[in-house]
C-alpha positions as CSV (number, residue, x, y, z in Angstrom):
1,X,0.0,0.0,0.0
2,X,1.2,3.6,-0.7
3,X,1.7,5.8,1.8
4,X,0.4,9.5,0.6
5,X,1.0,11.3,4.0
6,X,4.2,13.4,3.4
7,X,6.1,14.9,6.1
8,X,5.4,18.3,7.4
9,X,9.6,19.6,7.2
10,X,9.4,18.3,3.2
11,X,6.6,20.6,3.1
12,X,8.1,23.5,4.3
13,X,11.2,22.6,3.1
14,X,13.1,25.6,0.9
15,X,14.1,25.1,-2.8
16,X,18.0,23.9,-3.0
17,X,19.4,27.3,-3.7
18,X,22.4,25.8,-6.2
19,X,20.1,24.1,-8.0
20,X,18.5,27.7,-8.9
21,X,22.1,29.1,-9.3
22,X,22.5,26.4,-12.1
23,X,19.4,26.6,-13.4
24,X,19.5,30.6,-13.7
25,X,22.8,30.5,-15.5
26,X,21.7,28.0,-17.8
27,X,18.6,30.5,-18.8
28,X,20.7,33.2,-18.6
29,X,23.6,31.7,-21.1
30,X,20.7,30.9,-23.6
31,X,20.5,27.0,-22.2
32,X,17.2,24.9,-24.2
33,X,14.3,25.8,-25.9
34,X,13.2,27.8,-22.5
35,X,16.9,29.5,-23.1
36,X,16.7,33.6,-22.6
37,X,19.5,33.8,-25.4
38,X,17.2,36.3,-27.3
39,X,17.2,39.6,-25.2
40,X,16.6,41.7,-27.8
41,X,12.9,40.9,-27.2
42,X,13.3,42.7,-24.1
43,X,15.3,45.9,-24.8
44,X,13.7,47.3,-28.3
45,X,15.9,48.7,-30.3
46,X,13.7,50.9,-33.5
47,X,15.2,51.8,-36.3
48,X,13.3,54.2,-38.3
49,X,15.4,53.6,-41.5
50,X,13.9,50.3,-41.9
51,X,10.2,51.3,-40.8
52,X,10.5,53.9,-43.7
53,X,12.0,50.9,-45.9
54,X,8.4,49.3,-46.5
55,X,6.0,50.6,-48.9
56,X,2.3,50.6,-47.2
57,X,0.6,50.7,-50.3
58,X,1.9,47.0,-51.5
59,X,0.3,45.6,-48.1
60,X,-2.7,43.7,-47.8
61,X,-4.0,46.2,-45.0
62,X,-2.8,49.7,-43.7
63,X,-2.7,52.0,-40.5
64,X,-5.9,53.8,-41.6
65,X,-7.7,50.5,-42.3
66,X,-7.3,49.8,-38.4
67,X,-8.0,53.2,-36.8
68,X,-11.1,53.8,-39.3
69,X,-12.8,50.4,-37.8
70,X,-11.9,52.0,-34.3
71,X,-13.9,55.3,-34.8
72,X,-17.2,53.3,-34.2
73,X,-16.3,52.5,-30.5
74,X,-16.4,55.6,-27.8
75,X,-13.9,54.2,-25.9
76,X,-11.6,53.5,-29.2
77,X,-12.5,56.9,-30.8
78,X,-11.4,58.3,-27.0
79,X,-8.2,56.9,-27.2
80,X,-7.6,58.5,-31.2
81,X,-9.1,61.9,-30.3
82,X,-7.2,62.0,-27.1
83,X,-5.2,65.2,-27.2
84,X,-2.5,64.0,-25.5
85,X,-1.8,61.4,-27.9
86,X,-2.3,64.0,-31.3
87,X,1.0,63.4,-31.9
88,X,1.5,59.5,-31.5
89,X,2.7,57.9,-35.0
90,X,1.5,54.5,-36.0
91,X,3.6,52.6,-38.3
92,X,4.3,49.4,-39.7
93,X,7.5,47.4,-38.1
94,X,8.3,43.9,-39.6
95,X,11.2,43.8,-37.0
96,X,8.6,43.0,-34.3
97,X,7.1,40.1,-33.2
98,X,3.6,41.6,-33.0
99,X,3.3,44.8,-31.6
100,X,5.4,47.6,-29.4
101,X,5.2,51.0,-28.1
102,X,7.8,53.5,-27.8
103,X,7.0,56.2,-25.1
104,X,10.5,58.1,-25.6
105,X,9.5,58.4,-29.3
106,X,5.7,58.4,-29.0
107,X,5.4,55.8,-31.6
108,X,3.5,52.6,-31.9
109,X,4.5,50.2,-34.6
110,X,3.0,46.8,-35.6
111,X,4.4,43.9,-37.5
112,X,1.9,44.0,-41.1
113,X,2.5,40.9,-41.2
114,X,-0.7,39.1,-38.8
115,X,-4.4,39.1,-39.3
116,X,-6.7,42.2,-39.2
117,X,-8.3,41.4,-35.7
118,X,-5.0,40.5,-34.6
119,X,-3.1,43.9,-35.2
120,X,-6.4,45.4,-33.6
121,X,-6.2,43.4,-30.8
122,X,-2.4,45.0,-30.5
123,X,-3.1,48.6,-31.6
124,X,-5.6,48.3,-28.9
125,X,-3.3,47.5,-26.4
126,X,-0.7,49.6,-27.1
127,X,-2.9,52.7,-27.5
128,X,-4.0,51.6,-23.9
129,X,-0.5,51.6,-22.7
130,X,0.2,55.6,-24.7
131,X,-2.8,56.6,-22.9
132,X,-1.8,55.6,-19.5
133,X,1.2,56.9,-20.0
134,X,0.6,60.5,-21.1
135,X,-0.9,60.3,-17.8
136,X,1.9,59.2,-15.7
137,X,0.0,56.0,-14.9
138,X,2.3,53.5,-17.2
139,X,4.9,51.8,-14.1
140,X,7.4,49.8,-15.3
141,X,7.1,46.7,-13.0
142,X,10.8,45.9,-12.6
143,X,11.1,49.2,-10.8
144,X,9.0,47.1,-7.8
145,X,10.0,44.3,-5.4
146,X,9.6,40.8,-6.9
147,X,6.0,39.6,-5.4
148,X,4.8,44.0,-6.4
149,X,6.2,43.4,-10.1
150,X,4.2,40.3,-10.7
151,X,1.2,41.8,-8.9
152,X,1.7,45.3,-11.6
153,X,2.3,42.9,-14.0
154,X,-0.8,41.0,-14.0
155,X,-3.0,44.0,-13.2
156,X,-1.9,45.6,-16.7
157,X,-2.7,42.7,-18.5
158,X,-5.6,42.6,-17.1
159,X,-6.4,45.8,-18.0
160,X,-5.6,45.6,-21.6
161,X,-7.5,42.5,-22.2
162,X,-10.4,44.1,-20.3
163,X,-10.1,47.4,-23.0
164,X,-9.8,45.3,-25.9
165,X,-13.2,43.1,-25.1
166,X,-14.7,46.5,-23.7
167,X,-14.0,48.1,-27.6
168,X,-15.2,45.2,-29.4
169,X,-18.2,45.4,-27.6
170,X,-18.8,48.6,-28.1
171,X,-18.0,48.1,-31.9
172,X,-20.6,44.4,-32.2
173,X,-23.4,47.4,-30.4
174,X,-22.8,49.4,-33.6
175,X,-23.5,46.6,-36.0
176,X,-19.7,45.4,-36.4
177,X,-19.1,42.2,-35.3
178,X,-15.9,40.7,-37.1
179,X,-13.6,41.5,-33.9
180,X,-16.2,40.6,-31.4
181,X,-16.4,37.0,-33.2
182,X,-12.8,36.7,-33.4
183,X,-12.2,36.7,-29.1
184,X,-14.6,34.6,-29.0
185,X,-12.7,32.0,-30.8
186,X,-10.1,33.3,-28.6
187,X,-8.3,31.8,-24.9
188,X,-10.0,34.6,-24.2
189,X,-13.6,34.1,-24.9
190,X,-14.5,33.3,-21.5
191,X,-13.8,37.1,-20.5
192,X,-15.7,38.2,-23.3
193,X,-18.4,36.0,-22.2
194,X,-18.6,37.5,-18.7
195,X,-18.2,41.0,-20.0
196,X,-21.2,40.1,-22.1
197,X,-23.2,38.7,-19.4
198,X,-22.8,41.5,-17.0
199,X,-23.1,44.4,-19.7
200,X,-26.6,42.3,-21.1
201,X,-28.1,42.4,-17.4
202,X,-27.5,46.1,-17.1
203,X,-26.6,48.6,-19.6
204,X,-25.2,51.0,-17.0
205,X,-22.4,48.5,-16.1
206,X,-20.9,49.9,-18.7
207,X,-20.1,53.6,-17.7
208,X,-20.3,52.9,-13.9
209,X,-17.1,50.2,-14.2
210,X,-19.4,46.9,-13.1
211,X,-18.8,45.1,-16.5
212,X,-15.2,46.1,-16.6
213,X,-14.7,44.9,-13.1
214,X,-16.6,41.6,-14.2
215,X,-13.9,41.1,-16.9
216,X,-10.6,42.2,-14.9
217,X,-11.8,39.9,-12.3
218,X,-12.0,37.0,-15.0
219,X,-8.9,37.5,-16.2
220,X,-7.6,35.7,-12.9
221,X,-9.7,33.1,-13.0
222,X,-7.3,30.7,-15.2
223,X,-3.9,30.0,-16.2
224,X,-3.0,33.0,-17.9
225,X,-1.1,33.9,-14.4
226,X,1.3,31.2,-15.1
227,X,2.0,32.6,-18.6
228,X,2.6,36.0,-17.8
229,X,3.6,35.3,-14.3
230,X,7.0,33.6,-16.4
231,X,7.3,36.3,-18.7
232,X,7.8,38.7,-15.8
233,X,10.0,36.1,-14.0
234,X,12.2,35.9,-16.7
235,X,12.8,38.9,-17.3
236,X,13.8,40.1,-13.6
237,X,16.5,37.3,-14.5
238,X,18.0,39.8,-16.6
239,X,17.7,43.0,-14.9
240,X,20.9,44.4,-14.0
241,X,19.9,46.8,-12.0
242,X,17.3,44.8,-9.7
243,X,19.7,45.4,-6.7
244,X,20.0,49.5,-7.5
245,X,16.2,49.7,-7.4
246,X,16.4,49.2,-4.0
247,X,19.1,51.5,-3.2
248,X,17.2,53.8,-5.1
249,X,14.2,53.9,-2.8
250,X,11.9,52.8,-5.6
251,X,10.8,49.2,-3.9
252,X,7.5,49.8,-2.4
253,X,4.3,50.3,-4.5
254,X,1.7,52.4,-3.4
255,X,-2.3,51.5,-3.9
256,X,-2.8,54.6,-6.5
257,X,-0.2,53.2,-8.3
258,X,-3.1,50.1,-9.1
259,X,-5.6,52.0,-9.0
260,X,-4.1,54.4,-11.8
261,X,-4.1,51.6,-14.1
262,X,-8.1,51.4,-14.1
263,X,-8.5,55.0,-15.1
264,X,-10.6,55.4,-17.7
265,X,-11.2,57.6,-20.3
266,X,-15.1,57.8,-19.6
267,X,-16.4,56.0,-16.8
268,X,-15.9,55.4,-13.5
269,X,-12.6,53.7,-12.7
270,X,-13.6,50.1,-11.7
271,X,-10.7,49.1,-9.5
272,X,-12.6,51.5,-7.3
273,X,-15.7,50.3,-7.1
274,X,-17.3,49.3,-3.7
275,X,-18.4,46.0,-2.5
276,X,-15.4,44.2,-4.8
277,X,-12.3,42.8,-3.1
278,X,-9.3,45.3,-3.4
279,X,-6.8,45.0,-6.3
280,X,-4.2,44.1,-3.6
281,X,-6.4,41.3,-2.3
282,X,-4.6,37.5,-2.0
283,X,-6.1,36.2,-4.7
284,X,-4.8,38.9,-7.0
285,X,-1.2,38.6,-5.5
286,X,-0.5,34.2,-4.7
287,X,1.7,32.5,-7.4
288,X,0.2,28.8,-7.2
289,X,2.5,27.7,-10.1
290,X,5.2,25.7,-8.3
291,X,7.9,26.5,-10.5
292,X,7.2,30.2,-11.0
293,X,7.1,30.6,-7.1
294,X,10.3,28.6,-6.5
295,X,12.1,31.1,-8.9
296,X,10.4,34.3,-7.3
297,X,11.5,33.0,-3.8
298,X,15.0,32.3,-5.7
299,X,15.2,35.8,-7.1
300,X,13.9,37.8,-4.0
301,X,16.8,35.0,-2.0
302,X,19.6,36.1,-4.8
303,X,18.3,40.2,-4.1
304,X,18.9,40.5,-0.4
305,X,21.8,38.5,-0.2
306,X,23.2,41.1,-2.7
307,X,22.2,44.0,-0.5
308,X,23.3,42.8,2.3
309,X,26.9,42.3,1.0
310,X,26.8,45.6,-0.5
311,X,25.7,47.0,3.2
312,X,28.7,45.2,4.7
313,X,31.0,46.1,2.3
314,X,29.9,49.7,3.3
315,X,30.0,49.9,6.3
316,X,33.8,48.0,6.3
317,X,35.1,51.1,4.2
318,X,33.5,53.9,6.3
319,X,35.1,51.9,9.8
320,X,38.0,53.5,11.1
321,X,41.3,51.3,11.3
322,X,43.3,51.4,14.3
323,X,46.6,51.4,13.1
324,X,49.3,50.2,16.0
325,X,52.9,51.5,16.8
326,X,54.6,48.0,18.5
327,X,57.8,50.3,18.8
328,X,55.8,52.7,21.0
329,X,53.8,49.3,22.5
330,X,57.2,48.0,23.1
331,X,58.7,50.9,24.6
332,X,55.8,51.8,27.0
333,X,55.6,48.4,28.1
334,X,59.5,48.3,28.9
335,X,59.3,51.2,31.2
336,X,56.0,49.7,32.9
């Protein structure tokens, strides 16, 4: 007979920190298919030579094609008409996997080469992300402890998968349906569903943040944590400068930080809504994904051992040496 009952110290037991030595320079170096060899995915390097190199008139779809389909939602026709974001340029990037904004250059480019519904799903999101920014509310997560960045993290995806199903509803209201139909053949089409649901029961959940709040809350509700959870993960792996974040003050995240990223631009913010769990609540925050939690306990581990040294080593060149004279020693002990 098997014997299931484990032992309460294997339970509690911590993760064998050289195994996650080895196993971080092996991602680090580029090791296997899960290898973090290709960085440049990270740090996004434009070059507006080769934008400029492709002629928009030989593809099968342009810029205007997109933003004219977005006109028919408020909330997309918001984000266009902001005037904050008169100046942003959209353009056409084959460089990029799908889709990237540039908030030093005020530029969003997508690769041309992806379906219609896809690069609107993108330009969506990005045109999110400008938005939030002109308004000081875009956070880099990797400026944040460990457990805050994956907490930002997942709150801004949220976010943008909640805009994205709130605009293709808006747009299937107004007779056009083709981006509507495409989430739902999505991972996704569960959130769209319970957007759905909550905006079909009242029509005021829209403005007053209840259907959004429906959706962001969704998001949570399966493994999509896990993806982005390791996206996140990975990419504190290669931050340099995790250690000066700390020295730089910048290591605790306030709650308007989170609650900046649910500002809207019509409607009531709906991370503020009452009667709904706060967006710093446990089940927004736990990482149930063993691996992903072993590595964030590994990184946060690797962190404050740094700091720490770096404290010692401080405070080892500011102490005073106490140099001694054994002539004099010798001397004054002689005539004693």
């Amino acid at each position: 007979m098997v014997d299931n009952t484990k032992n309460e110290d294997d339970i509690n037991r911590k993760p064998k920190l050289q195994n996650f030595r080895h196993k971080t320079e092996y991602l680090r170096q580029g090791g296997g298919k899960g290898g973090l060899r290709h960085r440049e995915t990270l740090e996004w390097h434009l070059s507006q030579d080769v934008c400029d190199y492709f002629d928009d008139e030989r593809l099968d779809i342009r810029v205007e094609d997109l933003t004219e389909v977005l006109q028919d939602s408020r909330t997309g026709l918001a984000f266009l008409e902001d005037d904050k974001q008169k100046n942003l340029v959209i353009n056409f990037d084959r460089q990029i996997s799908i889709s990237q904004y540039y908030p030093d250059m005020n530029m969003i480019t997508l690769n041309p080469n992806h379906p219609k519904m896809v690069l609107m799903v993108n330009l969506i999101r990005e045109l999110r992300r400008s938005w939030q920014h002109m308004r000081g509310k875009l956070v880099n997560p990797l400026d944040f402890q460990p457990d805050e960045a994956v907490l930002l993290n997942r709150a801004q995806q949220a976010d943008a998968t909640m805009i994205y199903i709130r605009i293709a509803w808006e747009l299937k209201l107004n007779g056009k349906n083709e981006l509507w139909d495409h989430l739902l053949a999505t991972s996704n089409s569960d959130i769209a569903r319970s957007f759905e649901m909550r905006a079909r029961a009242d029509f005021r959940s829209l403005n007053n943040g209840d259907a959004a709040r429906t959706a962001y809350d969704m998001w949570f509700a399966d493994e999509r944590m896990k993806f982005h959870d390791k996206r996140i993960i990975h990419q504190m792996l290669l931050d340099d400068k995790g250690v000066d974040h700390y020295e730089d003050g910048v290591s605790t995240m306030s709650g308007q930080i989170l609650y900046g990223v649910a500002d809207m631009p019509h409607g009531r913010n709906y991370l503020s809504l009452s009667g709904h769990k706060p967006p710093t609540d446990r089940d927004y925050v736990t990482v149930e994904d063993r691996s992903n939690a072993n590595f964030l306990w590994f990184i946060k581990f690797e962190r404050s051992f740094q700091m720490r040294e770096r404290e010692m080593m401080q405070k080892t060149a500011a102490a005073q040496t106490n140099i001694v004279d054994i002539r004099s020693w010798k001397k004054n002990y002689a005539e004693q």
